[in-house]
Structure formats: C-alpha cells, structure tokens
C-alpha positions as CSV (number, residue, x, y, z in Angstrom):
1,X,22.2,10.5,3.6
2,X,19.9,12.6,1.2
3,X,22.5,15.0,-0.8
4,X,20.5,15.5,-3.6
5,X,16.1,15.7,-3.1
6,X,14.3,15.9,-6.1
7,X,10.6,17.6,-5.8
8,X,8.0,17.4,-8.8
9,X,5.0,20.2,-8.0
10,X,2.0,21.3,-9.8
11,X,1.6,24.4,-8.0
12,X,-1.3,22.9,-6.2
13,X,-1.6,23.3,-2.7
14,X,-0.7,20.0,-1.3
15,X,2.5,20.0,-4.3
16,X,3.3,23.2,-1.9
17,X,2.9,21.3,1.3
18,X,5.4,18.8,-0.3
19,X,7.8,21.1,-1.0
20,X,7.9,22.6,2.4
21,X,8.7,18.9,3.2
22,X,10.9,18.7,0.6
23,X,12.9,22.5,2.1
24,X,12.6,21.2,5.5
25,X,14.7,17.7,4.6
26,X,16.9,19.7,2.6
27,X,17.7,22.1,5.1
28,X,17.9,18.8,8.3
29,X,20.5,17.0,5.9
30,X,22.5,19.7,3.7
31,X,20.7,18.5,0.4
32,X,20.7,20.2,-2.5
33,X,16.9,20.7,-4.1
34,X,15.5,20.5,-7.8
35,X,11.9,21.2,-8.2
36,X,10.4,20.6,-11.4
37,X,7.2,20.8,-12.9
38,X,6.2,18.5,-16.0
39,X,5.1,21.1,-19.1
40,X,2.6,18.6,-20.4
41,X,0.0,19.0,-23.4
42,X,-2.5,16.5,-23.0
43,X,-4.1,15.5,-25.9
44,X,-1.9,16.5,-28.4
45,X,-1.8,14.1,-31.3
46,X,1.7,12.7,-32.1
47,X,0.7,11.9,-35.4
48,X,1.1,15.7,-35.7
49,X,3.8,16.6,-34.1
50,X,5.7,17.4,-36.9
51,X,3.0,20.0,-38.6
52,X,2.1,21.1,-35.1
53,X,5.6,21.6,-33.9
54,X,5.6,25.6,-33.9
55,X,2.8,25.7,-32.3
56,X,3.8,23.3,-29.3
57,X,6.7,25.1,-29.2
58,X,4.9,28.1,-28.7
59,X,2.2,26.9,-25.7
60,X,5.1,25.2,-23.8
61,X,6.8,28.5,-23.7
62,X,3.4,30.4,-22.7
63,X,2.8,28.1,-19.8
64,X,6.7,28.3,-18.7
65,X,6.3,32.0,-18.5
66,X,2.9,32.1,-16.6
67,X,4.3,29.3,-14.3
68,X,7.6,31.0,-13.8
69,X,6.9,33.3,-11.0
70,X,5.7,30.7,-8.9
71,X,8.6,28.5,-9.6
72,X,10.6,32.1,-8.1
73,X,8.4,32.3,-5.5
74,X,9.1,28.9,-4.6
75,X,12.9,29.3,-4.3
76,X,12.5,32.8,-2.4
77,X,11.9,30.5,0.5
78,X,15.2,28.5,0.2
79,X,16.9,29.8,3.3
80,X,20.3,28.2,3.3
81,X,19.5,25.7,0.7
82,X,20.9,25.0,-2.6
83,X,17.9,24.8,-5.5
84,X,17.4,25.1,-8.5
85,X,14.5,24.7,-11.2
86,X,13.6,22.9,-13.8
87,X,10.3,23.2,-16.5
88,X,10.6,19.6,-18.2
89,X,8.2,19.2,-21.4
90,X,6.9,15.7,-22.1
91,X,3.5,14.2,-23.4
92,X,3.3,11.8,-19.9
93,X,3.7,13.5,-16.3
94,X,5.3,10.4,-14.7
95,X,7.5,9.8,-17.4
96,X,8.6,13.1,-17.8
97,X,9.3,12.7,-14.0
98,X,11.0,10.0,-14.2
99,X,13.4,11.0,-17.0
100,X,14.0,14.1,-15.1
101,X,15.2,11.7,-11.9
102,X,17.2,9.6,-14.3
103,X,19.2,12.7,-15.6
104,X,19.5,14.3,-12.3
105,X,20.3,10.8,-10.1
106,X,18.4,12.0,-6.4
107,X,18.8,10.8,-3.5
108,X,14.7,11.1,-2.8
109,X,11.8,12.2,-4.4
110,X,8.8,13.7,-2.3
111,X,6.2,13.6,-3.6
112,X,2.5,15.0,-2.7
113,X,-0.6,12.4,-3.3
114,X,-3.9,13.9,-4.2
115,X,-6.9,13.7,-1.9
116,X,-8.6,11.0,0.6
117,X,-10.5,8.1,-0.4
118,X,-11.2,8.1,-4.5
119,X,-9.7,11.4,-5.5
120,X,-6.2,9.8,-4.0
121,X,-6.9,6.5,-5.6
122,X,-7.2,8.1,-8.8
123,X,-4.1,10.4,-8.4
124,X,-2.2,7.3,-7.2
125,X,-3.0,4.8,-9.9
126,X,-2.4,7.3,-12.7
127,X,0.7,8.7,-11.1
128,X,2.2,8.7,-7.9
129,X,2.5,4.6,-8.3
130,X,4.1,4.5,-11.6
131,X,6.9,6.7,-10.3
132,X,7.5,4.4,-6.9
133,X,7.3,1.6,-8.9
134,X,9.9,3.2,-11.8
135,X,11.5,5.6,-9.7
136,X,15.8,5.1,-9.3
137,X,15.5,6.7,-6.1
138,X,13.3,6.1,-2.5
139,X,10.0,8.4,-2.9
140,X,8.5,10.0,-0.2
141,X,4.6,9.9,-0.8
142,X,2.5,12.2,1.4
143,X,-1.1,13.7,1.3
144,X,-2.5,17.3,2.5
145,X,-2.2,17.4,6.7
146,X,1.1,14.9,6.8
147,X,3.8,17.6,7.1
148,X,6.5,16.7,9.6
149,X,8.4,20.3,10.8
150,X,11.1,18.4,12.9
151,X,13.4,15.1,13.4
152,X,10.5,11.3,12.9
153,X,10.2,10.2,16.2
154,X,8.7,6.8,15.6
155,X,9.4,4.5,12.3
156,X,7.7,1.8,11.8
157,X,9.6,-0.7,9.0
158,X,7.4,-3.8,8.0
159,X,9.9,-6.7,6.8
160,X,8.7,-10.3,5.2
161,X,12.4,-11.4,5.8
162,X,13.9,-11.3,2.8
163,X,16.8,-10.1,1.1
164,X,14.9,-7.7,-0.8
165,X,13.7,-5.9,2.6
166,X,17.2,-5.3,3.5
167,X,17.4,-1.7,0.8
168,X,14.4,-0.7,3.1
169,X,16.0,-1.6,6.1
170,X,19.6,0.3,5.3
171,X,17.4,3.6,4.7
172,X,15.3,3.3,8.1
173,X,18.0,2.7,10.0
174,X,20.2,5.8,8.6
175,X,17.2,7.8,9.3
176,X,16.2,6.9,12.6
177,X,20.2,7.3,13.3
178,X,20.3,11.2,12.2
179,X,17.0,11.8,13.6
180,X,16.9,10.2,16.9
181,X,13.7,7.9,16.3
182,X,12.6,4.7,17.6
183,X,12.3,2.0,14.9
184,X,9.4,-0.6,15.2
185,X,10.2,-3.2,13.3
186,X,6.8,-5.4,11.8
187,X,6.2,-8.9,10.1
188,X,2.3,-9.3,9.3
189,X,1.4,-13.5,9.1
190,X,-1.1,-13.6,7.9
191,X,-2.5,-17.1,7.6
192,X,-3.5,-18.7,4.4
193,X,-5.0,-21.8,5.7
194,X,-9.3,-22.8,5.2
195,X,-10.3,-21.2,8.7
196,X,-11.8,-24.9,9.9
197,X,-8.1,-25.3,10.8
198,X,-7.5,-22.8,13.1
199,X,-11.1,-22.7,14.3
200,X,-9.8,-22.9,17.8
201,X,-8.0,-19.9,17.7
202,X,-5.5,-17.8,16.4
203,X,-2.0,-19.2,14.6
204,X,0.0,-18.0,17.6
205,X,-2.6,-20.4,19.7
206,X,-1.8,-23.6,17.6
207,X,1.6,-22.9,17.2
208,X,2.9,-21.0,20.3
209,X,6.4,-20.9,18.8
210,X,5.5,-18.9,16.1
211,X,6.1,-15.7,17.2
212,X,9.6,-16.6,18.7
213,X,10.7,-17.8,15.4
214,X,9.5,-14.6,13.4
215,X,11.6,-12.6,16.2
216,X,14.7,-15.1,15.8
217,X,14.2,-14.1,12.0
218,X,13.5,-10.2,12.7
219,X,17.4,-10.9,14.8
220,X,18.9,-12.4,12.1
221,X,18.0,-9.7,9.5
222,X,19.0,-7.3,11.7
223,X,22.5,-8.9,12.2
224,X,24.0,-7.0,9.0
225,X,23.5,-3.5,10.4
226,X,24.8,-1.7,13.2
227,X,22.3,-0.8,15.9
228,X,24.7,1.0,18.4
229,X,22.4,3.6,19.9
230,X,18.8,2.8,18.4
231,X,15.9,1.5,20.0
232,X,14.2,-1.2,18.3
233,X,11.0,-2.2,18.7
234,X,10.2,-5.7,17.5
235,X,6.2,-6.7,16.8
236,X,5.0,-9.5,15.4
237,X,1.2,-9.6,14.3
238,X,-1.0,-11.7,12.4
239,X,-4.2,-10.5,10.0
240,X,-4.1,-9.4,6.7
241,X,-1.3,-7.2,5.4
242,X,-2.3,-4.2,4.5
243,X,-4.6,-3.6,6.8
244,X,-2.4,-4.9,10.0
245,X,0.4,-2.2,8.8
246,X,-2.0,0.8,8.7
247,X,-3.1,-0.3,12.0
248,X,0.0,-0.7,13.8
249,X,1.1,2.6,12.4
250,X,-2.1,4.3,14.2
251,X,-1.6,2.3,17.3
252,X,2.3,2.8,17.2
253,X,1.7,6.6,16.6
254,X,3.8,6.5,14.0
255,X,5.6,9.3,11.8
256,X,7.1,7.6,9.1
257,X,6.5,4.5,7.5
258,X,9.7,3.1,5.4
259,X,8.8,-0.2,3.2
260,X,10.4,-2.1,0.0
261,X,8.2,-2.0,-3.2
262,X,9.8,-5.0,-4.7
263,X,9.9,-8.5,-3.1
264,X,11.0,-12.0,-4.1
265,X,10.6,-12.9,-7.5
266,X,7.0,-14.3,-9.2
267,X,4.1,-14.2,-7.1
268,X,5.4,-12.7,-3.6
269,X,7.3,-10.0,-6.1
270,X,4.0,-8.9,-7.1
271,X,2.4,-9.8,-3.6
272,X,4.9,-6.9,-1.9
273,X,4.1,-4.5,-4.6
274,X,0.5,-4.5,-4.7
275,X,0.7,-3.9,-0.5
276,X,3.3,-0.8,-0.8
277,X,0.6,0.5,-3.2
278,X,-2.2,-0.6,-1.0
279,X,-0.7,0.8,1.7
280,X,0.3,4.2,-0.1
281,X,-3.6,5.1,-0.7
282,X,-4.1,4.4,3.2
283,X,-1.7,5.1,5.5
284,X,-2.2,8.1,7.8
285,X,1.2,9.0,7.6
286,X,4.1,9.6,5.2
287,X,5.0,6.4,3.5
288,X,8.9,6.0,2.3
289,X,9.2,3.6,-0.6
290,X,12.6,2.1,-1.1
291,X,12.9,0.0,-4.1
292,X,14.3,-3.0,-3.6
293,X,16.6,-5.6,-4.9
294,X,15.3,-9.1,-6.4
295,X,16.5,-12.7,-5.0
C-alpha cells in the first residue's frame, strides 16, 4: 500500500530513529525510500538575493558536502531497499518539504517530532503541523522512544461519522489487513450541554440509547469496506476529545493511531483539525494523519 515513503531528516537523533522507521516500513511493504534534508539559510535577506546569489550558492554547496557523508551513511543501511537522496535548498523547511513531496508524489511521509512537552510543542507548531496539514500524502509523526521493529498489533481509529473519516478509515484498514492488527474503532461524545442538565449523570445515563446509536453509526460507516478477516473493536466514550483519544490509546495499549486531519466544512472542519494537532503533541504513540476529503 506504501510504494513510495518519503523521509525528511535533520541528522538529529530522533530524524535517525525516523528513518529506521521509515527502512523498516520500506523493507515490510517493498517501498521505495527518498530521504531528504531541507539546505535552508535562515536569515538570509531576499531583498538580496540577487547581490548575494554567489555567495548562497556557495554555503549551500558547503553544507551539502559536510552533510553528504551522513546522507551515505544513511543509505549504507538500506538492505534490500530501494533509496535514494535528495539535498533540497529553500528559505522555509516545511515548504521545502512539502515541494519536495509534491515533486516526488509519496505514498507516506515519517516524520520525527522534537521532544516532550514544550520543546515538541514548539517543533510541532513551526513544522511538523504545517506539513500534516499541507502534506499530499498520510504523515507518520513520531517522537524519540516510539519505534515499532515489527507488524502494529493494535490500531486504534477515532471516527466522528463522516464522510471525511472514511480516507482515514481506507488506510487503517489496509494496514491492519497486511499487518495482522486489531482495529479499535472510537467516537468521543463529548457533551456540549450547561452541566445542570445532565447533573444526574452521564449522557449515556439520560439517554441510554445513545451508545447503540453511535454503534449503529460506527456499522454503517463500516459498511463500505471489506472486513473479511479483521477484528474490530468498537468503543464508544464520552469526555472531551482530545484527551478521551490519548486515553483510550493508553488503556487500549495501542501501537498506532490513524486519524483524518480534515473534517466537515466551517466550524467542525477546523474542530477535527485542531484535535489531530492536539492529539499529535500528546499521544504516546505513533500518530498516522490521513488527510481527508471535505463534504
């Protein structure tokens, strides 16, 4: 399902961690592998470009050459594996990125996230999110400690029941299918109403039915795909998004989370988005964002 993974690295260790992911996916599904690194000059005045030009020219190729043996090293390791590399200048790392997945159409990015708590934030905001949010292609976002040597065992796909979680859905599937991994399959309510009317309990306690009808829905999403063989395991929770997904993915010990990053249009549009990213700085797993399509 993955023919061709693209991997961006900047030599750091967790970019390294990465693209041991990114060897070991290659090497499960008979992909081909670019890594790239973004030559980028930060700070350098466009205003000068043109006067400057030579001597651009001139540090791009100095960092190419010191970065080059690394870049060697790198595909040294590629038992069995078609790669190839790639030094792509720009003034922008994500969009440099990004115009390097446009040209080179992947099937998946993986992609290493900076850090715990701020550090990751940071990396996230400035980075990582612009290319799951731009990127033409699912990204596979991960952070130092999430490596996964062999086949996900446990999948956990959050839906909200729209068309736009079926891209999402497609991908999880085909995955747990080649590797052999449970799917659970989650829809988060989480209630919107003043708390004085639900004060005697939860929403599944004042409307009992609730949770049949969120299964009935999970049923009929699940209707356009073929299921022969998978185990799925349906869960339906109420709290607040986010939070709930991260949860159930501890609780569930899950591998591999697979999520849209685009919803309906207006509001829940940007509602979906902001929990991908939310859940992209906290997850303590790998997090594959599929873009979706908009109703």
């Amino acid at each position: 399902m993955f023919k061709k993974i693209l991997h961006p690295t900047d030599f750091s260790p967790l970019a390294l961690e990465a693209f041991e992911q990114s060897l070991t996916l290659a090497q499960r599904f008979g992909s081909e592998l670019r890594v790239v690194h973004a030559l980028v000059l930060h700070g350098y005045d466009a205003a000068k470009i043109r006067k400057g030009l030579p001597l651009l020219e001139k540090a791009y190729d100095e960092i190419e050459t010191e970065l080059a043996p690394g870049m060697h090293e790198m595909a040294g390791k590629a038992d069995g594996v078609k790669i190839n590399t790639v030094f792509r200048k720009g003034f922008s790392p994500w969009n440099t990125i990004l115009s390097e997945a446009e040209e080179y159409k992947p099937d998946l990015m993986v992609l290493g996230a900076h850090g715990p708590g701020p550090v990751r934030e940071f990396f996230l905001g400035t980075v990582a999110e612009k290319i799951v949010r731009h990127a033409p292609c699912p990204v596979l976002v991960m952070r130092k400690g999430e490596y996964q040597d062999g086949p996900y065992k446990r999948i956990l796909l959050p839906v909200d029941f729209s068309e736009a979680s079926k891209p999402a859905m497609e991908c999880a599937i085909d995955l747990a299918r080649h590797d052999g991994a449970e799917i659970h399959l989650l829809h988060v309510f989480q209630e919107v109403m003043p708390p004085s009317f639900y004060a005697a309990g939860d929403a599944f306690q004042w409307d009992p039915d609730l949770k049949d009808r969120c299964k009935a829905s999970m049923n009929d999403l699940l209707s356009d795909f073929s299921l022969e063989g998978l185990i799925v395991k349906k869960l339906v929770r109420e709290g607040k998004t986010c939070q709930t997904i991260v949860e159930t993915a501890k609780d569930e010990k899950i591998d591999l989370i697979v999520m849209g990053t685009h919803g309906l249009s207006g509001l829940p549009h940007i509602f979906l988005g902001s929990v991908t990213e939310r859940v992209l700085r906290r997850a303590e797993c790998q997090v594959l964002a599929v873009k979706g399509v908009k109703e």
